[in-house]
C-alpha positions in Angstrom: 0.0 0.0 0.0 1.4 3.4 -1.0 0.4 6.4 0.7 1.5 9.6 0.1 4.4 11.6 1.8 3.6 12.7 5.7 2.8 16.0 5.0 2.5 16.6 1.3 -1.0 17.9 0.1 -2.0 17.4 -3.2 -4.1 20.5 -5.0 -7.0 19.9 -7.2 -8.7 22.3 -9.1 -11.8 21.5 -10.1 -12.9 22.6 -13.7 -16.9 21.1 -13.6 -18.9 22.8 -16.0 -17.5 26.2 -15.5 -15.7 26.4 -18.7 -19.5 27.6 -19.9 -19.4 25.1 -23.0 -16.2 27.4 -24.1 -13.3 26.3 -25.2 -11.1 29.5 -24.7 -12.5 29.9 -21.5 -11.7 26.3 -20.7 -8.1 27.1 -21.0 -8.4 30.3 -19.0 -9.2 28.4 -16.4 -6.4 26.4 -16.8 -4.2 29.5 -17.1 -5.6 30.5 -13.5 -5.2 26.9 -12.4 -1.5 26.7 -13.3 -0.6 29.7 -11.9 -2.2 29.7 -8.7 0.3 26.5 -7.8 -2.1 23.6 -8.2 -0.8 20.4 -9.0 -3.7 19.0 -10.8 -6.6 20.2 -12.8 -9.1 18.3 -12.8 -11.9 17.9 -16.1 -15.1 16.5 -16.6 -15.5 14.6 -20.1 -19.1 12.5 -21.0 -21.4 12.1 -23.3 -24.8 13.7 -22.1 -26.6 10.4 -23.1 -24.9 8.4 -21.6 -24.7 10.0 -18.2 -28.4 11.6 -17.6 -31.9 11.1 -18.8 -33.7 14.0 -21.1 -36.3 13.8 -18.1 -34.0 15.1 -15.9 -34.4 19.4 -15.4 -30.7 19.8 -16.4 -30.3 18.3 -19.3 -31.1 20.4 -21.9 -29.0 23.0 -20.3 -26.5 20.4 -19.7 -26.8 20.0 -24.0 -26.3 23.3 -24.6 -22.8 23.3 -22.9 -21.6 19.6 -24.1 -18.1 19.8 -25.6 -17.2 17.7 -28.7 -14.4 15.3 -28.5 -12.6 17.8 -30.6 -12.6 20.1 -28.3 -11.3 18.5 -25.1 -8.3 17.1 -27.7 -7.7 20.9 -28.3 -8.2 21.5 -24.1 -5.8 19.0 -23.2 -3.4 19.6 -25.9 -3.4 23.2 -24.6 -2.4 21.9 -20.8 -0.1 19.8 -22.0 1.9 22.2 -24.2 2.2 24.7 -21.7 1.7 23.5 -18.5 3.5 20.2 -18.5 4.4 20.5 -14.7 0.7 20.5 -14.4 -1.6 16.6 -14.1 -4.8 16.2 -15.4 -7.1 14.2 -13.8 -10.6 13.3 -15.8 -13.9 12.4 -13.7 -15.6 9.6 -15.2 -19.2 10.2 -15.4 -20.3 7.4 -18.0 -19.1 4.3 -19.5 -18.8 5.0 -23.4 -16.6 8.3 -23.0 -13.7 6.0 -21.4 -12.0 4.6 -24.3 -11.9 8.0 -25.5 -10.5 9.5 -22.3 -8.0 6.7 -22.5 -6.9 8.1 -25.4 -6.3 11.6 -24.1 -3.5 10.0 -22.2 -4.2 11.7 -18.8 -2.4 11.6 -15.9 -5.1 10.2 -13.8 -9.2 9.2 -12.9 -11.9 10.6 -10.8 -14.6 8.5 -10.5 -17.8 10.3 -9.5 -20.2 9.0 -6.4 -22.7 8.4 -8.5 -20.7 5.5 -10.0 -19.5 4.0 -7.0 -21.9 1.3 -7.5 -21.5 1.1 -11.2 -19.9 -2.0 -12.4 -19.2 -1.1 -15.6 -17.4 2.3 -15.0 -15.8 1.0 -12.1 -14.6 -2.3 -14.2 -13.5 -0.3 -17.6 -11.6 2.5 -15.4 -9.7 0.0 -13.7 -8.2 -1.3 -17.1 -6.6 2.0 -17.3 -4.3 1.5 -15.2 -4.1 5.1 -13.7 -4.6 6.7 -10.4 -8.0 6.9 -9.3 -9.6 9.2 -7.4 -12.8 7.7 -6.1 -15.7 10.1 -4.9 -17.3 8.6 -1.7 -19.8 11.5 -0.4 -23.0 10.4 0.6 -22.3 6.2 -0.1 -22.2 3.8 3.2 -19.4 1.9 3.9 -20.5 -1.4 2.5 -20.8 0.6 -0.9 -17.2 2.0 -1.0 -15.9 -1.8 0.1 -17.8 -3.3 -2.7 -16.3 -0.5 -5.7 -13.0 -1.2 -3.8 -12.7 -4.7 -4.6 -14.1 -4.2 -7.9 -11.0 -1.4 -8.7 -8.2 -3.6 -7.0 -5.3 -4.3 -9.5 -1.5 -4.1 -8.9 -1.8 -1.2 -11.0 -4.1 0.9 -9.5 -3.3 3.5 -6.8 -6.7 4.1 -5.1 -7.3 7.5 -3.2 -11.2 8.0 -1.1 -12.6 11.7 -1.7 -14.7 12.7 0.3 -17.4 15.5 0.0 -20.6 16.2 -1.6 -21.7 18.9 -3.7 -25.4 20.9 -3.1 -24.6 23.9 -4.8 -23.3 24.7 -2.6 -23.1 22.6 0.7 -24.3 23.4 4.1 -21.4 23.6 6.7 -23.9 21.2 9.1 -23.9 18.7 6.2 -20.2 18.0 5.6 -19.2 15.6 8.8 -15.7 16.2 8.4 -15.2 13.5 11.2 -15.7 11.3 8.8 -12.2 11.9 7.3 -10.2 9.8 10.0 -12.9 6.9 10.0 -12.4 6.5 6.4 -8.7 6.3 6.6 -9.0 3.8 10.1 -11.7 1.9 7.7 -9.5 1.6 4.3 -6.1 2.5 5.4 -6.0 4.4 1.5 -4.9 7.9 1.0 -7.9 10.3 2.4 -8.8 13.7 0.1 -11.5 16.3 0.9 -13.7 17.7 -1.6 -15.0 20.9 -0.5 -18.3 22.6 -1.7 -19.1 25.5 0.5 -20.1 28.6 -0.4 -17.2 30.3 -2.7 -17.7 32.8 -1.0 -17.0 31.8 2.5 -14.4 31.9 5.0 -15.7 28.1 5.6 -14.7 27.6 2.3 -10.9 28.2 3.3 -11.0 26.9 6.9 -13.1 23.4 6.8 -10.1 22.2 3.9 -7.7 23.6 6.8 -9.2 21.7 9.4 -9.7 18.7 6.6 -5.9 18.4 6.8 -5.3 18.2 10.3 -7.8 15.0 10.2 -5.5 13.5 7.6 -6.8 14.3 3.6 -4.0 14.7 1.7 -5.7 15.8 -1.4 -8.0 19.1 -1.6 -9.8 19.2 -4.2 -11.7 22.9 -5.2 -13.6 24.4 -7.6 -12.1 27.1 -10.2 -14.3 29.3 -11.7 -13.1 33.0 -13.7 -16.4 34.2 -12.4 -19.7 33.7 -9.9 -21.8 34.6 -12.7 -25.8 33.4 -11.6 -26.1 32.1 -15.7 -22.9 30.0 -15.8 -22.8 26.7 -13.9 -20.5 25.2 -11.1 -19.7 28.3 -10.0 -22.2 28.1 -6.2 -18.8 26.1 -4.2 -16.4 28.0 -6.9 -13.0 30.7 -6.1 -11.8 33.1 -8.5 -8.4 33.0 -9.8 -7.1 35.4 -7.1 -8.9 33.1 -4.2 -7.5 30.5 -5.4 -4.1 31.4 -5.5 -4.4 32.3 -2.0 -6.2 29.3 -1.3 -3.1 26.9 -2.4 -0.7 29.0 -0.1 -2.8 28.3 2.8 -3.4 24.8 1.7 0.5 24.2 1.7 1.3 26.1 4.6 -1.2 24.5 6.5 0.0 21.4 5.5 3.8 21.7 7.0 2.1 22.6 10.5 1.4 18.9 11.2 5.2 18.1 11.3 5.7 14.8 13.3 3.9 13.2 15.8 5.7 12.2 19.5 7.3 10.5 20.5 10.5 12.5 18.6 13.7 14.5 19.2 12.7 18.1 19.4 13.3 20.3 16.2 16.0 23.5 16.7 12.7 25.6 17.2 11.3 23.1 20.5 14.8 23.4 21.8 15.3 27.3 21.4 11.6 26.9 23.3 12.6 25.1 25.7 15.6 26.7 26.7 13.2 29.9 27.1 10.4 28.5 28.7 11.7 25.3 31.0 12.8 25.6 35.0 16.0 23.9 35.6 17.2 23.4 39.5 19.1 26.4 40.7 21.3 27.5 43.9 19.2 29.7 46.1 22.5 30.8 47.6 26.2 30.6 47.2 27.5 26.9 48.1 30.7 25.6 49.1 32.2 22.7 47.8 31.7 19.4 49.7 28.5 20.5 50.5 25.3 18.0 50.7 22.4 19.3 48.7 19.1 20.0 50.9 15.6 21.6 49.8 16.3 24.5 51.1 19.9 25.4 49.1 18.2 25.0 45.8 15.1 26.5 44.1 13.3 26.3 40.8 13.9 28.7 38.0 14.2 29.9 34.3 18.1 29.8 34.1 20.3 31.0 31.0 21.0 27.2 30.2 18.6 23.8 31.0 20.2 21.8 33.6 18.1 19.2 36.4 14.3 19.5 35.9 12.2 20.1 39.3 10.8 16.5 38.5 14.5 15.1 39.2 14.9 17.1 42.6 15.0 13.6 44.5 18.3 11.9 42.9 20.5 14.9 44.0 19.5 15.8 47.3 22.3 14.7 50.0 24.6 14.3 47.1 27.4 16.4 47.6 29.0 19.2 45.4 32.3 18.5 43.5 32.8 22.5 43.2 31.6 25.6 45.0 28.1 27.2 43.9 27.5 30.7 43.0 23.7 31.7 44.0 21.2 31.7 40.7 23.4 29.0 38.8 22.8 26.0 37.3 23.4 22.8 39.0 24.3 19.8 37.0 24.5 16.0 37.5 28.4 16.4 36.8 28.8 19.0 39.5 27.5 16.2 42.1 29.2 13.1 43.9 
């Protein structure tokens, strides 16, 4: 099982539907995505027959903003060419587009939640042999288990996002604790997708606090606008936001640091010396002298020696040296 480093976070920023149907503004929002410091954008390629009846209230809007296969070739091409530093991940919403997205030759998969119990998708994405991202929001446990054994290959490296998307989502409805559990559940590599308000200071603080529960993947929405006629763009930041939203994401990030138990970094030791009480002569004493309570007290001394807790082990020991009042006393000044 490979999990990602301790404390690196992956970026994902999320295309959706915001590209409007348009291809230039596709790219702009790669532009944005590329130079805010992402690591990944991430694009949505289907077939609108395949992936949602004409019964549904969406589609036909959904029609008017379907991109030909043409056009993604010309989208990724673009990414490619002058972001190569930058991965691109597809989301998989429909079986018959996957051959076609195999083609594109991506970097890696998202598989939507609303495939997690599709056999088919699940099955044909797994022949790809590429990372997958798979959406878990709102699915039971049993339900990510059962797509889990259907995905395991050798060849697959299997990451659980977690989120769900209401345009946008309720700060009561997110259950971040869920994060941890997953992990503790799948032992896989955990990512959060957040859907707040763009708007929001949620929107930058629960994929903060996401982090210190263990995702190490954020994935956010990019839009070049919050414009009421365009789509995805409810959970969505604008290229500025989002800039700022990958420093605090990586900055966040090298907080965690590492657990106890460990040897203190330079800064715990500069603390230390600052803040800890070390035993310390109350009052000059002569050499030979046998240590009592009432020679020594506890203070914040220009240099750690014996911690209070030790005070036992050196009374009635005697002094090797004579004791000027307010220094340290050491172990090596003792019999």
């Amino acid at each position: 099982m490979k999990l990602l480093k301790k404390n690196k976070i992956q970026i994902i920023a999320e295309m959706a539907c915001s590209h409007n149907g348009r291809v230039q503004r596709a790219k702009k929002i790669a532009d944005a995505a590329a130079q805010s410091g992402a690591d990944i954008i991430q694009l949505q390629i289907w077939e609108l027959q395949y992936l949602m009846s004409p019964k549904r209230s969406e589609f036909n809007d959904l029609k008017k903003i379907e991109l030909t296969k043409d056009e993604w070739i010309s989208i990724v091409n673009y990414i490619k060419s002058k972001y190569p530093k930058l991965k691109i991940y597809v989301c998989i919403y429909e079986h018959m587009s996957i051959d076609f997205i195999k083609s594109l030759k991506i970097h890696g998969l998202k598989i939507n939640s609303s495939d997690l119990s599709n056999p088919l998708v699940l099955k044909l994405a797994s022949t790809l042999k590429l990372p997958i991202n798979l959406s878990v929001g709102a699915s039971s446990l049993p339900e990510i288990k059962s797509a889990l054994k259907i995905l395991k290959t050798k060849k697959n490296k299997i990451n659980l996002m977690y989120g769900q998307q209401n345009f946008p989502t309720k700060v009561k409805d997110i259950n971040l604790i869920t994060l941890p559990k997953l992990f503790k559940y799948f032992k896989k590599n955990i990512g959060y997708q957040d859907h707040c308000d763009g708007k929001s200071s949620e929107g930058f603080l629960l994929p903060s606090m996401s982090i210190a529960l263990g995702a190490k993947i954020i994935e956010k929405h990019l839009t070049l606008d919050r414009n009421r006629n365009g789509f995805d763009y409810e959970s969505a930041l604008l290229p500025n936001e989002f800039k700022k939203f990958v420093n605090l994401m990586q900055s966040v990030s090298t907080s965690l640091g590492k657990s106890l138990p460990r040897k203190f970094s330079k800064s715990e030791e500069d603390y230390r010396k600052f803040q800890k009480k070390s035993i310390v002569a109350n009052r000059n004493l002569n050499k030979m002298r046998k240590l009592r309570t009432s020679d020594i007290t506890f203070l914040r001394s220009p240099n750690i020696g014996i911690q209070p807790i030790d005070l036992k082990k050196i009374l009635g020991k005697k002094l090797k040296k004579n004791i000027n009042k307010y220094s340290t006393i050491l172990f090596k000044d003792l019999y």
